[in-house]
N, C-alpha and C positions, 0 to 999 in steps of 0.2 A: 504494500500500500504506500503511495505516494504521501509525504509529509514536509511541515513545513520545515526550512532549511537551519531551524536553530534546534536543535535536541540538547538531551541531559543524555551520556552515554553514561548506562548503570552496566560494571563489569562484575559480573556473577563469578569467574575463578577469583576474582580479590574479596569478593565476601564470602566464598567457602574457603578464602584462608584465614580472612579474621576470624572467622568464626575455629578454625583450628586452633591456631593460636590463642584464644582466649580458653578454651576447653581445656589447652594443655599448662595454661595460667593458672585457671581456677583450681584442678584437682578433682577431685570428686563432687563439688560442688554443683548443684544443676545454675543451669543457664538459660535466665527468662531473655530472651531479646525484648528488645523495647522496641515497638511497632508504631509509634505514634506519630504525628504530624506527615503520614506517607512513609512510613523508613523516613524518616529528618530530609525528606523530599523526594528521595531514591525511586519510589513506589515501588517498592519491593513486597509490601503490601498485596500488591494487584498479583505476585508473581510467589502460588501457592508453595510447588513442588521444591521453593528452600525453607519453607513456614513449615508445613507437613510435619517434619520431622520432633518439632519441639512440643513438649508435652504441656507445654503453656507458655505464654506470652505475655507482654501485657502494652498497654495501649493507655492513651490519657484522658480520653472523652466514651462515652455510652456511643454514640453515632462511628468511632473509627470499630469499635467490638460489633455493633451490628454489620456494617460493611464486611467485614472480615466473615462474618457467619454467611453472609449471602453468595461470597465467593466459593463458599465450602469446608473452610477450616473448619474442623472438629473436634479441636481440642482446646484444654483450656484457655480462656481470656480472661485476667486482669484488669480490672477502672483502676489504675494506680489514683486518681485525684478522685475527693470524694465527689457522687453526682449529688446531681440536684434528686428530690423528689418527685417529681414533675417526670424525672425520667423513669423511675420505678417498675411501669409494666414494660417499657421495653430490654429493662435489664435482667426481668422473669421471661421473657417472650424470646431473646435471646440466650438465656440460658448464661448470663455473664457474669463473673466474679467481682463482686463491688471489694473497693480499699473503703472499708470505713473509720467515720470517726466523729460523725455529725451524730449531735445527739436527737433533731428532727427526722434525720432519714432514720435513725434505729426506731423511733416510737413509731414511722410509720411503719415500719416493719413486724413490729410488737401490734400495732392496731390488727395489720392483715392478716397475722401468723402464714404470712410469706417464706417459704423452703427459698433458701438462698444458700450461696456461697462467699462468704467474708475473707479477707486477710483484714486485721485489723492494723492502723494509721499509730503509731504511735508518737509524738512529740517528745523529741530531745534538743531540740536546740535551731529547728528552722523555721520554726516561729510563720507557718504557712496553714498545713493542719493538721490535724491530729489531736489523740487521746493525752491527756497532760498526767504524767506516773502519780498524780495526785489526787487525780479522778479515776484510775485507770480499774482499779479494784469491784467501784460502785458502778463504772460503767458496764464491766464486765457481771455484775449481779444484775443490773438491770435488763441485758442482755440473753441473759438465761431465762427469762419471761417466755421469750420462744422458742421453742424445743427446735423449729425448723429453721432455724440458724446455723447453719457447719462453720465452725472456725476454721479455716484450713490453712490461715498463714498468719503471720505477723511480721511488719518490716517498716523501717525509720527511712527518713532523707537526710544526707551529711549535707550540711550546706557549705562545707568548708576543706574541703578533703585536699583543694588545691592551693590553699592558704594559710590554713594553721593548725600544726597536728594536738595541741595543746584541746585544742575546742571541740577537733574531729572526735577525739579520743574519748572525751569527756562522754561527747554525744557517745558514742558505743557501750562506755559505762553507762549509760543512763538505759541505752535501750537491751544491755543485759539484765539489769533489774527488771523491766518489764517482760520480758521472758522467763523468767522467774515467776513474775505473780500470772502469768496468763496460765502459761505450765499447770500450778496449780488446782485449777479450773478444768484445763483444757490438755491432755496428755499427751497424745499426740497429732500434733502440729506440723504439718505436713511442709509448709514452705516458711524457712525464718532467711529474712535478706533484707539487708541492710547497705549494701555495698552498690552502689554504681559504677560508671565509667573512671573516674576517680577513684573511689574509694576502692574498687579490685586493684588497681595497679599499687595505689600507695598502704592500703592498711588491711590487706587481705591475712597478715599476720594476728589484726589484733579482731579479729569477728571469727573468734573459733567459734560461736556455738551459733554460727549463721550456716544454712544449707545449701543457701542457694545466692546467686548474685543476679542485677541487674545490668546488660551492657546496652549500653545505648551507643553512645557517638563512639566510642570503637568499635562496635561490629562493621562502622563502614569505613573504617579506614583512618578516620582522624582524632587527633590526639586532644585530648581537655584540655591539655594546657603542658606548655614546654618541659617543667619538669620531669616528664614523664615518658618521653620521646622514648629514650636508651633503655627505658624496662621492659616493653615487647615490640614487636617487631607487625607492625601493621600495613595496609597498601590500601590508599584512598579508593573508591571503587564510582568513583564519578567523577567525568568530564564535561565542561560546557560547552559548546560548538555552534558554531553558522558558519554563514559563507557568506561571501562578500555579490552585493545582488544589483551595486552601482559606481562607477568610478568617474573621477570628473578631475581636470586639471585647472586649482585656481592661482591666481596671480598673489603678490605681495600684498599683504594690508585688508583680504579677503572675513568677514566673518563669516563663522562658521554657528550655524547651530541657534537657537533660541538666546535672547538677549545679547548676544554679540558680545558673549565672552570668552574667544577664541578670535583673534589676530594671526594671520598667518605673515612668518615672518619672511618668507620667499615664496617663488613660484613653488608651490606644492601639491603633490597628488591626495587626495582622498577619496577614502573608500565609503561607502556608507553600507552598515552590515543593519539586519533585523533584528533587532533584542536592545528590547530598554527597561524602564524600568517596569513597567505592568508586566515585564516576563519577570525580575527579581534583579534584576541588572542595576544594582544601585545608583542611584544620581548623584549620590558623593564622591563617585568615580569620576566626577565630570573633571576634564581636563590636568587629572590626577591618576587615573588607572593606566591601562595598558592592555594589548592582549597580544596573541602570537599568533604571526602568520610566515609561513613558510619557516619554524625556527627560530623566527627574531621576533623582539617585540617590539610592539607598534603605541603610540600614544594617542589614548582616546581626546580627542579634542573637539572645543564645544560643551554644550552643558546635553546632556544622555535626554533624549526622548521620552515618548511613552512605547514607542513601538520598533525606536532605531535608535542608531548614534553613530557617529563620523569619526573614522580613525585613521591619521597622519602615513601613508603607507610609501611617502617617498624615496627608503631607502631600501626595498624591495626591489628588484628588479625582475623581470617579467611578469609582473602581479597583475591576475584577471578576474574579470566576475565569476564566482562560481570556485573560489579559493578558499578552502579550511582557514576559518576562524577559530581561536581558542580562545574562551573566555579564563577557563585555568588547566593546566595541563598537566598538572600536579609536580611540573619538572622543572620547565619556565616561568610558569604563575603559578604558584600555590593558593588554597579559597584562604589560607592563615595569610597571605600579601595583602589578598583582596580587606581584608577583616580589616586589619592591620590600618589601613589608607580610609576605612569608613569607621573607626575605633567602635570596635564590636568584636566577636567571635567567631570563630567558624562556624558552630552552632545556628549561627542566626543566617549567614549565607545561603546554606545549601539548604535550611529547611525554607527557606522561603522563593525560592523558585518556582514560579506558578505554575498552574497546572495547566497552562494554557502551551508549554513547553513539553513535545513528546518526551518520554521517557524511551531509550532504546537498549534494550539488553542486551549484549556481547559476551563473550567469552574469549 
């Protein structure tokens, strides 16, 4: 099928090797991937037969668990963030595992005597949500009001994993007391995970009595943050691409692009490629990013579109319409350069690349 000339190239051998590499990380630990926002863009979501395999998942809204069930996944799904009420029968109608920790969603639960599946949210230190070890006791007695409630997990957020192991730490003590009082109650406990993308690579030592971990932004390849590069060995698993679909030679002193913030300082070739920002092609890039064509990089110049943007390709020689663009190449441009120039994260990059942008899977 014919598409349009900007895609997201998602390469399937680099996530069945992050995905090695982290199994051979963890140990025995199981391995929830984290599914949410599309794979952090990938839509690897859409793409069953590497999901299949995992005997649970977890995702961050009720709407990406139901999508996932319509595709045909049959195994477990995770709401890591608590849902609203409002969403309640489609998270019985889906058959989905609620993260709880609202004390509204449990009474509606207790009103319905609703058969459901829990991991319960516990609060240690990320001040987002979750059960506070203070309430954590009376929660859990209130709790027990319905028989048809399955505790099946319990699991904390480090908010700090890449900042400060004094806090990190602290939080883990906090959320082994609360597996302790849950224990209690509740004996066996099917999934305890407390550890992220962060938190596996830096503090996988100090959560022995966690079973399982969370990977999100390494499953595809990229890294939480610099300190953590040299402790496993990952391979980004997406590229962004067009092609160049207009070329025009202008003179000296030429503006280029909306509000004529771009002077050209000689006669100069430009290219004009498709992708701006309504595809996720930042505008802070304006007259500050780059991309690579033919090997070299080129400067985007001008302030970025909604739908294009104009890049300096003078020193290019034989460059024609219909030339491989690279938005990041993971070799030339990395999406951490792109971050880096719009001060944000990789994180924020690639999951927001709209879906207005084929996704194409390679091997």
């Amino acid at each position: 099928m014919d598409t349009r000339p900007t895609v997201m190239e998602v390469n399937l051998t680099n996530l069945s090797y992050n995905i090695k590499q982290i199994q051979k990380y963890i140990g025995n630990k199981e391995l929830i991937p984290v599914i949410k926002a599309n794979g952090y863009g990938s839509n690897i979501n859409e793409y069953l037969p590497l999901i299949k395999p995992f005997k649970i998942i977890a995702v961050a809204t009720t709407d990406e668990g139901k999508y996932l069930r319509e595709l045909g996944y049959k195994n477990a799904i995770l709401i890591l963030n608590q849902p609203s009420i409002q969403e309640l029968d489609k998270i019985l109608k889906y058959n989905l595992i609620v993260g709880l920790s609202s004390n509204e969603f449990l009474d509606e639960l207790i009103r319905r005597k609703s058969k459901i599946k829990v991991h319960l949210e516990i609060e240690t230190g990320m001040y987002r949500t979750g059960i506070s070890l203070n309430n954590l006791s009376s929660y859990i007695e209130k709790l027990t009001k319905n028989k048809n409630i399955q505790v099946e997990g319990i699991y904390t957020h480090l908010s700090s994993a890449d900042s400060d192991k004094y806090y990190t730490i602290n939080q883990l003590e906090n959320f082994d007391k609360a597996i302790t009082i849950v224990q209690e109650k509740f004996k066996n406990i099917k999934y305890i995970h407390a550890l992220a993308s962060t938190g596996i690579i830096n503090y996988l030592n100090y959560a022995k009595r966690t079973n399982a971990v969370r990977a999100g932004i390494i499953l595809y390849g990229y890294y939480p943050c610099n300190s953590v590069m040299t402790k496993i060995s990952l391979k980004p698993i997406l590229k962004l691409k067009t092609k160049i679909t207009f070329l025009k030679e202008v003179p000296k002193n030429t503006p280029i692009s909306y509000s004529k913030t771009y002077l050209t300082k000689k006669t100069t070739s430009i290219a004009t490629i498709p992708i701006g920002y309504a595809d996720g092609l930042r505008r802070l890039l304006s007259n500050k990013g780059f991309v690579i064509i033919k090997g070299k990089k080129c400067k985007i110049v001008g302030n970025i579109c909604m739908d294009s943007c104009m890049v300096d390709v003078s020193s290019i020689k034989d460059v024609k319409v219909g030339d491989d663009v690279f938005i990041w190449d993971n070799e030339n441009i990395k999406v951490e350069d792109l971050a880096k120039i719009c001060k944000t994260i990789n994180y924020e990059i690639i999951s927001t690349i709209s879906k207005r942008v084929p996704r194409i899977y390679i091997s």
